[in-house]
Residue frames as qw, qx, qy, qz and C-alpha x, y, z in Angstrom:
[[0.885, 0.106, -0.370, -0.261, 2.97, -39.44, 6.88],
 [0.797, -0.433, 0.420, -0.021, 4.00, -42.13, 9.43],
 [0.380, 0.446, -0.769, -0.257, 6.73, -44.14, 8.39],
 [0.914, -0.102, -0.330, -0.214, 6.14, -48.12, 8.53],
 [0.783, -0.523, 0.323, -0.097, 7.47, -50.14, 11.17],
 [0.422, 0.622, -0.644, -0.138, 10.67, -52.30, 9.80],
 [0.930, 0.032, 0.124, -0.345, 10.92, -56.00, 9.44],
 [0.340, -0.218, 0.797, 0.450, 14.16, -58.67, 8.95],
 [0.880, 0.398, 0.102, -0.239, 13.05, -59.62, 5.66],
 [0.034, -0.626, 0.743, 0.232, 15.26, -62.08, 5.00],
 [0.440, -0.043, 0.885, 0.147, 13.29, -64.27, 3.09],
 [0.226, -0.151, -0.491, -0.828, 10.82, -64.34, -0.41],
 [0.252, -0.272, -0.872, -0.319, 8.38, -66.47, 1.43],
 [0.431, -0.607, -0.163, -0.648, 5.16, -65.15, 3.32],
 [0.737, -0.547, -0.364, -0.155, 5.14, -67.73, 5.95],
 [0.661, -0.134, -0.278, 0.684, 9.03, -67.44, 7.30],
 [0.137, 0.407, -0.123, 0.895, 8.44, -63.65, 7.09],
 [0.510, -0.686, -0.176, -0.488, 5.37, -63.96, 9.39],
 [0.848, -0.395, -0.247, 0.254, 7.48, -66.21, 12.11],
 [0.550, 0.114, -0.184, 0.807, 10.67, -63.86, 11.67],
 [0.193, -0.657, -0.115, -0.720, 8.07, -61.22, 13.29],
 [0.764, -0.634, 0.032, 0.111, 9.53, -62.38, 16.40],
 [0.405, 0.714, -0.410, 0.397, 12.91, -60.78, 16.95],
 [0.612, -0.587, -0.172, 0.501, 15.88, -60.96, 20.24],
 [0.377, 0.698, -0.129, 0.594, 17.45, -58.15, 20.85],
 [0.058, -0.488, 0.688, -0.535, 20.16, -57.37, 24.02],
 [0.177, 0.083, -0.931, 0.309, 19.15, -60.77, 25.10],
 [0.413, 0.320, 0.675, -0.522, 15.13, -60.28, 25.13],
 [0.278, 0.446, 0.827, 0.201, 12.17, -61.72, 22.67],
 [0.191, 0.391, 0.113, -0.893, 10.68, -58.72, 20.92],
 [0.512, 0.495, 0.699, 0.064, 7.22, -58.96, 19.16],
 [0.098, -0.036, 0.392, 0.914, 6.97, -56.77, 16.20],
 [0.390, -0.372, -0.572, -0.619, 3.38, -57.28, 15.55],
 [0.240, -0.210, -0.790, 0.523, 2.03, -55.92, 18.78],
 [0.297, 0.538, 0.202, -0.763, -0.60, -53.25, 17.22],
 [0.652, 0.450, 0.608, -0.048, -2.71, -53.39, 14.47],
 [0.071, 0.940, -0.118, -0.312, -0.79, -51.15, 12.99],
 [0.189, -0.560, 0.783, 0.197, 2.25, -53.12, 12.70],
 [0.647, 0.282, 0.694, 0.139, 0.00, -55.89, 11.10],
 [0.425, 0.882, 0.186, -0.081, -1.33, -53.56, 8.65],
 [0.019, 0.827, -0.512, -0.232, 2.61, -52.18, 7.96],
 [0.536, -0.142, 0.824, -0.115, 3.35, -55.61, 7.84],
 [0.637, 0.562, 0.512, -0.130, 0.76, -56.51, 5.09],
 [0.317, 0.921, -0.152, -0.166, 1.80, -53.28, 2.99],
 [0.200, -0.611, 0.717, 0.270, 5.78, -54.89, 2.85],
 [0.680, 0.035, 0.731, 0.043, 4.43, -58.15, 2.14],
 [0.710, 0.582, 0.393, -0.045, 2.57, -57.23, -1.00],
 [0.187, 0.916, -0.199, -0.294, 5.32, -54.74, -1.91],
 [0.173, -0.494, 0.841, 0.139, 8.10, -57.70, -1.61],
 [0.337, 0.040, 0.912, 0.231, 6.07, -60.17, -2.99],
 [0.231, 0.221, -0.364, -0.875, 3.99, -58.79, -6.18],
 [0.293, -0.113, -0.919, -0.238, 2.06, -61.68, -6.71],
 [0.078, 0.319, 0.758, -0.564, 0.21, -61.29, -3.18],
 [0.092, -0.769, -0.579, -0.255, -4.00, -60.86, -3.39],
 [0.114, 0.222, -0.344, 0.905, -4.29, -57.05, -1.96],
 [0.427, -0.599, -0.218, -0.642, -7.24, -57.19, -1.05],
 [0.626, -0.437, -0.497, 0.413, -5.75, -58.34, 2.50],
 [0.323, 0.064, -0.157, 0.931, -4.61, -54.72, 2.50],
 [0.463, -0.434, -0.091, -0.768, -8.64, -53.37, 2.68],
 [0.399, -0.551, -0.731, 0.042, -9.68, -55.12, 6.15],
 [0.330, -0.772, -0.369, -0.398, -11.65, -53.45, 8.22],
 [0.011, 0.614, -0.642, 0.459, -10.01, -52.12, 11.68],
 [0.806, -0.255, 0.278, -0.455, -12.56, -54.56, 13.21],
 [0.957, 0.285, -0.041, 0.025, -11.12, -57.74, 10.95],
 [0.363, 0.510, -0.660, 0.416, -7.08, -56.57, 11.83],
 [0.418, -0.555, 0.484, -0.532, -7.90, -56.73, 15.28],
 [0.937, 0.062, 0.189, -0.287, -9.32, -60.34, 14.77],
 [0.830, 0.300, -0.205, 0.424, -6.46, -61.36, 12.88],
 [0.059, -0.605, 0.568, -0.555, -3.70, -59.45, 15.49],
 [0.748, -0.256, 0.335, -0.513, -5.63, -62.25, 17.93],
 [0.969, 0.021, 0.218, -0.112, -5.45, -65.16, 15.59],
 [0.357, 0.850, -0.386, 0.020, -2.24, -64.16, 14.18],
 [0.003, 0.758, -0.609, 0.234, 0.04, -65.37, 16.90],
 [0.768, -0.240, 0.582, -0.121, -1.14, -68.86, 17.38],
 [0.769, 0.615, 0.073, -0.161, -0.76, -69.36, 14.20],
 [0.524, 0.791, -0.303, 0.092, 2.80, -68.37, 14.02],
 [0.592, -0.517, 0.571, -0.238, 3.52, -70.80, 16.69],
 [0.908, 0.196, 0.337, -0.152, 2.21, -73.26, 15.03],
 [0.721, 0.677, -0.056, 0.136, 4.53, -72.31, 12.12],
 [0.080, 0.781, -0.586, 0.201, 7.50, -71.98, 14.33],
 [0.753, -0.279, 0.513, -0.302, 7.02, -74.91, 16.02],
 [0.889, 0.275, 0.354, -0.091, 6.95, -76.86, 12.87],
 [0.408, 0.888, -0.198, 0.071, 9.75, -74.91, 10.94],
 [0.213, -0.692, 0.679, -0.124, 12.32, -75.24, 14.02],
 [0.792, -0.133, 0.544, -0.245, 11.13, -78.75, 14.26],
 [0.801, 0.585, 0.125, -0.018, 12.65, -79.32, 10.79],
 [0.001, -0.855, 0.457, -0.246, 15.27, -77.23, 11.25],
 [0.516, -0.522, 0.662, -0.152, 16.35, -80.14, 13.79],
 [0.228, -0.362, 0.903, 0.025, 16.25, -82.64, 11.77],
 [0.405, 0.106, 0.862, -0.285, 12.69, -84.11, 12.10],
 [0.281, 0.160, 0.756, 0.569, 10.19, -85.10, 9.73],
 [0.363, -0.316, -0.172, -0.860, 6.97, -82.95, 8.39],
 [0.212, 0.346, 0.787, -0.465, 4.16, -83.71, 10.99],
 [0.105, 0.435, 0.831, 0.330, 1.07, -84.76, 8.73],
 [0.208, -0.782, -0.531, 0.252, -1.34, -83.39, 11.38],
 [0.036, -0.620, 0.009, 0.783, 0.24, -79.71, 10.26],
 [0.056, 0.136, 0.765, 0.627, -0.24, -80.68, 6.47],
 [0.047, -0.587, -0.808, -0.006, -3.93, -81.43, 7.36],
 [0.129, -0.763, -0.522, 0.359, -4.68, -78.22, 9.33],
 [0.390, -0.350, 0.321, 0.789, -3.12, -76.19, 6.47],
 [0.057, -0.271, -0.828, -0.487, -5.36, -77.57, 3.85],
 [0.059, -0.641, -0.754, 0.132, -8.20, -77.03, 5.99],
 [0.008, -0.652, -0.113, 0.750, -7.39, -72.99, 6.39],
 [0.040, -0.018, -0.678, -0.734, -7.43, -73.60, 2.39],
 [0.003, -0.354, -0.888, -0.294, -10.79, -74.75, 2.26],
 [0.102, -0.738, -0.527, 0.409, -12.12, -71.85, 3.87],
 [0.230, 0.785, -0.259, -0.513, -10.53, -69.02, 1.18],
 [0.806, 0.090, 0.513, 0.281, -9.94, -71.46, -1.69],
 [0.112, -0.473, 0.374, 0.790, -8.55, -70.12, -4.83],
 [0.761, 0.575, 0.288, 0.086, -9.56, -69.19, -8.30],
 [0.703, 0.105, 0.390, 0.585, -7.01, -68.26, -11.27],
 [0.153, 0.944, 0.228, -0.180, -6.03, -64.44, -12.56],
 [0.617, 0.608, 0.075, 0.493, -3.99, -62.96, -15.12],
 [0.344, -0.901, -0.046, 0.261, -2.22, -60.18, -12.95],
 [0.161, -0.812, 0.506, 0.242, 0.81, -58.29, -14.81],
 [0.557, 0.439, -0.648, -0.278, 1.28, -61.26, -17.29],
 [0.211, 0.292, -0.898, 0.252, 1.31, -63.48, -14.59],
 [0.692, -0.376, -0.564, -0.248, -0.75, -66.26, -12.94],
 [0.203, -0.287, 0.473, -0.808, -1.64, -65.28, -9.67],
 [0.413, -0.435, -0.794, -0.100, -4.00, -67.39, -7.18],
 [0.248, -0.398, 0.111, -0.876, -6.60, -65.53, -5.71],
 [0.065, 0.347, 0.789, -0.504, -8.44, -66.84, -1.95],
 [0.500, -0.380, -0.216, -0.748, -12.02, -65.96, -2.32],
 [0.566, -0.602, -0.557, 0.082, -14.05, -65.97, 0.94],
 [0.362, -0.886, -0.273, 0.097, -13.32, -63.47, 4.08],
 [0.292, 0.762, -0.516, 0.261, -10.34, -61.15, 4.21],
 [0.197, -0.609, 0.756, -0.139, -9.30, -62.79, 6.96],
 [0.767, -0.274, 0.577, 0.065, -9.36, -66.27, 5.89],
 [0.488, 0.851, -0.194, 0.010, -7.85, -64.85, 2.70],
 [0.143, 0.707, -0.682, 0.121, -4.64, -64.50, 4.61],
 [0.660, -0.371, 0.648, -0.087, -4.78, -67.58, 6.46],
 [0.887, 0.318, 0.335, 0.010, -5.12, -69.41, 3.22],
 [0.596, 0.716, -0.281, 0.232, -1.98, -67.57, 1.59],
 [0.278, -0.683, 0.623, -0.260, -0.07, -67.83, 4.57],
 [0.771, -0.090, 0.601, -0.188, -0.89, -71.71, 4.62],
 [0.735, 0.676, 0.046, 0.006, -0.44, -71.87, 0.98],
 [0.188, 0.860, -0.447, 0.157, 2.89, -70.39, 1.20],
 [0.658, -0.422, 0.491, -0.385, 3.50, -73.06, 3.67],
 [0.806, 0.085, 0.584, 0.046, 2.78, -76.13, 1.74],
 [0.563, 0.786, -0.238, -0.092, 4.29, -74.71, -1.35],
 [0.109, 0.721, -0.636, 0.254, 7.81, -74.82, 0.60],
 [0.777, -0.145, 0.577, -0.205, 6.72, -78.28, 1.92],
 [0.885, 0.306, 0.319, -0.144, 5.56, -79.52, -1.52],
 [0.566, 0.783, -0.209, 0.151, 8.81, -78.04, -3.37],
 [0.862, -0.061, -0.300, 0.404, 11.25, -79.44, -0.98],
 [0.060, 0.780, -0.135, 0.608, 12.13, -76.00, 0.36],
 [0.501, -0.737, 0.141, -0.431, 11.84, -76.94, 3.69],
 [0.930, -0.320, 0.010, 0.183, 14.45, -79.25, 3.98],
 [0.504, 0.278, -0.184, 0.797, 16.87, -76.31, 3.71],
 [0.293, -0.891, -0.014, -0.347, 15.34, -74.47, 6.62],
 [0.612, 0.084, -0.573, 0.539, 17.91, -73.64, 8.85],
 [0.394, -0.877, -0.185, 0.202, 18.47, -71.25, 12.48],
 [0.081, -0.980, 0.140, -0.119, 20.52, -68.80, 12.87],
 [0.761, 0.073, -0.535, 0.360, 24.08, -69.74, 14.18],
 [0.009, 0.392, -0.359, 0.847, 23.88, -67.15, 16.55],
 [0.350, -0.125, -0.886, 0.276, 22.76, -69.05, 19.56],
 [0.085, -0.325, -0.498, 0.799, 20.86, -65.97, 20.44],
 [0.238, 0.030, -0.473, -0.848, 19.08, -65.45, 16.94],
 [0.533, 0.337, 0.666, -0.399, 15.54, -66.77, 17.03],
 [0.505, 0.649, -0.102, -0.560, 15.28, -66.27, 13.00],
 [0.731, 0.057, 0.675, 0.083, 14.97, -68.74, 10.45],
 [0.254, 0.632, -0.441, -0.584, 16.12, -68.79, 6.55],
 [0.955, 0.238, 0.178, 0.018, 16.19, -71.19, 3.96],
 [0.228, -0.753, 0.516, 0.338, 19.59, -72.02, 2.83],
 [0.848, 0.476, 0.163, -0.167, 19.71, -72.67, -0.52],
 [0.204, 0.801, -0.561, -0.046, 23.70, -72.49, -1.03],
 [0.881, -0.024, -0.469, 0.053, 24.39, -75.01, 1.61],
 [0.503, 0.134, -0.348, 0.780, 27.27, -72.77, 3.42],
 [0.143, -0.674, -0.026, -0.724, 25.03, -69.84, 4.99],
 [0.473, -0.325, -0.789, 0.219, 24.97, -70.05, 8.38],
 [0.015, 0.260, 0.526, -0.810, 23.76, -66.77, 9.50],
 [0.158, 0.712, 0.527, -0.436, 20.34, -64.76, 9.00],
 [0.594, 0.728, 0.129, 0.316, 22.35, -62.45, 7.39],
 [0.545, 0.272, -0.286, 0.740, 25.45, -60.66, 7.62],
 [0.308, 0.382, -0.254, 0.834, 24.06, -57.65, 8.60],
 [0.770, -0.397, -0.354, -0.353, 22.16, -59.08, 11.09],
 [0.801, -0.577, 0.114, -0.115, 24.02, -61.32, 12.73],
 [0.882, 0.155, 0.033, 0.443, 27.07, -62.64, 11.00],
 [0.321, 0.668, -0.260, 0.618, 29.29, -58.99, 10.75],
 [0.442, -0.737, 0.344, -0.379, 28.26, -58.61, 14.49],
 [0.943, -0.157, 0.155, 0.251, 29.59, -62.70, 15.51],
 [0.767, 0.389, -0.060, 0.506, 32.55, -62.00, 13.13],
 [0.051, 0.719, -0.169, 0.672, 33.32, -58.29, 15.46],
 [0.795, -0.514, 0.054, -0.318, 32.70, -60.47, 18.46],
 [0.957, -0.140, 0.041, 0.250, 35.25, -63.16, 17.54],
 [0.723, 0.315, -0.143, 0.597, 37.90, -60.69, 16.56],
 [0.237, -0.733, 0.229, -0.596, 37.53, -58.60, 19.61],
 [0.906, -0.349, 0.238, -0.028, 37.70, -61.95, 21.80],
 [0.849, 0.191, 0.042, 0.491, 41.14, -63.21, 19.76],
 [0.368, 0.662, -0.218, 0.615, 42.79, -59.57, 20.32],
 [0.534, -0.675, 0.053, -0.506, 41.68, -59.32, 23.61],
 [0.922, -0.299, 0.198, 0.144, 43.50, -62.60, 24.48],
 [0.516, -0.591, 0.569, 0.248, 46.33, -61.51, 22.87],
 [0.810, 0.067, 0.560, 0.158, 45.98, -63.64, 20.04],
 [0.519, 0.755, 0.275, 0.292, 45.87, -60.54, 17.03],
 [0.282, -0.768, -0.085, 0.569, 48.00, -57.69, 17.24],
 [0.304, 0.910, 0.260, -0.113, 47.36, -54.43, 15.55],
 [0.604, -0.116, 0.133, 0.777, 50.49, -52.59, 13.90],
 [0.220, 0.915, 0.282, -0.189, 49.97, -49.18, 13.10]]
């Protein structure tokens, strides 16, 4: 049995996990979701980390990944674009509200008991299933004020986004990015001299 491909998952929500499927590493962009495979491995985490998810995104067809591996990545422009663009500062841009709503209207939702729990189910195509939970997920974290704790990375080199719901976080995660900075700055302060080691 293959193992699955591995993923930052350093958030609950669907849509930051689909943007954080763009990684750096030694100082180059690396896509994660470059085979339909890796969508499909992809999918499987999602539903595993978030219970709630519809599976039935997990039965498309190879013909329907491939289609969504295509429409995938403008999409997750679209959602970085608008995420970072918060991140800085600015306000929600309507015109992404709108074009959210609209991927709703194409898999809208009806209502299911699942595990004791209300669950919204897309009905219409698998793939505008996901686009409509991915967009959902989206304007949830608009409509609940989440997104004015999105932050970057502090690592100038991180491309990954989190919500920071403390106030104080300022990396991805420690063991990401924050133990390596913190092994960076006290190798640069001994190196100058500035620590010294007693043994």
């Amino acid at each position: 049995m293959n193992k699955r491909k591995k993923f930052p998952l350093i958030s609950p929500f669907l849509s930051l996990n689909l943007v954080n499927t763009e990684v750096v590493s030694h100082g180059r962009r690396h896509e994660l979701l470059s085979e339909d495979q890796d969508l499909l491995d992809w999918l499987h985490i999602m539903c595993e980390e978030i219970p709630s998810l519809d599976k039935t995104i997990l039965t498309m067809s190879q013909s329907e990944l491939t289609e969504v591996l295509h429409l995938i990545y403008d999409f997750r422009l679209c959602l970085r674009n608008n995420f970072e663009s918060i991140a800085d500062g600015n306000a929600i841009d309507n015109k992404w509200i709108v074009s959210l709503e609209r991927n709703i209207e194409k898999a809208p939702y009806v209502f299911k008991v699942h595990a004791q729990q209300l669950v919204q189910i897309p009905i219409g195509s698998i793939v505008n299933k996901l686009f409509s939970l991915l967009s959902l997920d989206a304007l949830q974290l608009i409509s609940e004020g989440q997104l004015n704790k999105i932050r970057r990375c502090s690592n100038p080199d991180c491309v990954l986004l989190f919500i920071d719901t403390t106030g104080r976080r300022k990396w991805c995660s420690m063991k990401i990015c924050g133990n390596r900075q913190k092994a960076a700055r006290f190798q640069d302060k001994k190196d100058r001299g500035e620590i010294k080691l007693e043994f």
